[in-house]
C-alpha positions in Angstrom: -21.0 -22.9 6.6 -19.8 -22.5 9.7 -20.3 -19.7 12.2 -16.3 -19.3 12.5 -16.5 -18.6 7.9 -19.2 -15.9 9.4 -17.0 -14.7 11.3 -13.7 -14.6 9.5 -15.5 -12.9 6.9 -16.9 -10.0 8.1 -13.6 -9.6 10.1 -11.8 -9.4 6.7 -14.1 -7.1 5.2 -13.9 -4.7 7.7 -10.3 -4.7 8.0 -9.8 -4.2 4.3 -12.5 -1.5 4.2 -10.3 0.4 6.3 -6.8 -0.5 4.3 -8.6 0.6 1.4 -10.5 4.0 2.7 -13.6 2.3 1.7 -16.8 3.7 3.5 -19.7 0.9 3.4 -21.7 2.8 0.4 -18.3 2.4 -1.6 -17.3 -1.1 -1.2 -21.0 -1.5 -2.3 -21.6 0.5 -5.2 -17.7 -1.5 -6.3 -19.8 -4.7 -6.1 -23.1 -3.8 -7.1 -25.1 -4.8 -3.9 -27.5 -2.8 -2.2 -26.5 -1.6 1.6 -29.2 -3.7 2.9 -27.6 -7.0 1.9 -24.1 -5.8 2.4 -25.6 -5.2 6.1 -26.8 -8.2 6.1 -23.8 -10.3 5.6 -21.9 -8.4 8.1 -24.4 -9.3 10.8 -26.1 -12.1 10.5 -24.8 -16.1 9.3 -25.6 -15.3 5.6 -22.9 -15.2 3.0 -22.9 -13.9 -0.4 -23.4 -15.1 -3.4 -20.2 -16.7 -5.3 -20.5 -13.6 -8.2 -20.9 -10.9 -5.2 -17.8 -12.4 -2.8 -15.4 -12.3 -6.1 -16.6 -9.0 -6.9 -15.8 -7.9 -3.0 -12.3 -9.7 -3.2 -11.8 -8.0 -6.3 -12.4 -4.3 -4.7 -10.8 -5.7 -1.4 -7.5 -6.6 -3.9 -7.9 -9.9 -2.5 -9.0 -13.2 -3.3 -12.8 -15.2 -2.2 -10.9 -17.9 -0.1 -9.1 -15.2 1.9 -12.4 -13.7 3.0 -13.6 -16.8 3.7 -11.1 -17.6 5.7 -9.8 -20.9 3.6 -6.4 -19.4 3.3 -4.4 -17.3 5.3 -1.1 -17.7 2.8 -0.9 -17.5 -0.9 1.6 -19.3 -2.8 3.6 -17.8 -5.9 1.3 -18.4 -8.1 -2.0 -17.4 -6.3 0.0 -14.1 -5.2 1.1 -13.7 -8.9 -2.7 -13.5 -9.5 -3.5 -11.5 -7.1 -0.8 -8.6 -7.7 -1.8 -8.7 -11.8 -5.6 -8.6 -10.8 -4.9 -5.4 -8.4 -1.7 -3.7 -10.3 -4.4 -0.9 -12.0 -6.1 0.0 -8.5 -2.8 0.3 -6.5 -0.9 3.3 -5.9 2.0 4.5 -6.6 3.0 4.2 -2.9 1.9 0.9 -2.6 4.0 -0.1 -5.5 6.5 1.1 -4.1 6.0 -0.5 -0.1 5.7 -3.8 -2.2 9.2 -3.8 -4.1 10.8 -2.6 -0.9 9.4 -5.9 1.0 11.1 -7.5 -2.1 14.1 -6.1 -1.8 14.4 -6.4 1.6 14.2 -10.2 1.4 16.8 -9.8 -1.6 19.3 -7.9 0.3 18.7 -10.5 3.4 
């Protein structure tokens, strides 16, 4: 692992902590790790396990490789994934900011 992966990730997390509203003690109580590790992984080289980083993507509405920092872009069918994997925890507002990037491109 690199120290760049250390660092995208923790980037990632924080930034989608904030998108979401999540406060630390949420995000880990979502992904059933204790604070202490969560800690952990946002300061020092040490990643989480593969079952903890899918269940962070998953509360992050994101995927593993993004917050690892393997993939910057998803293709159809990995954003198809994501959007059915997310569709219960978004809200209606961000239902609605998503068709309207849609049919923005549509109308272009």
């Amino acid at each position: 692992m690199s120290e760049k992966t250390v660092k995208d990730f923790s980037r990632r997390v924080r930034e989608l902590m904030e998108k979401n509203r999540y406060s630390q003690k949420q995000l880990c109580d979502l992904c059933g790790v204790t604070e202490a590790a969560f800690s952990k992984y946002m300061t020092t080289d040490r990643l989480p396990q593969s079952e903890t980083l899918a269940n962070m993507a998953n509360a992050l509405h994101t995927t593993s490789d993004y917050l690892l920092g393997i993939e910057g872009n998803y293709d159809f069918d990995k954003l198809k994934v994501v959007l059915a994997s997310s569709k219960d925890d978004l809200s209606r507002n961000q239902k609605n900011e998503l068709l309207r990037i849609l049919m923005d491109e549509y109308k272009n």
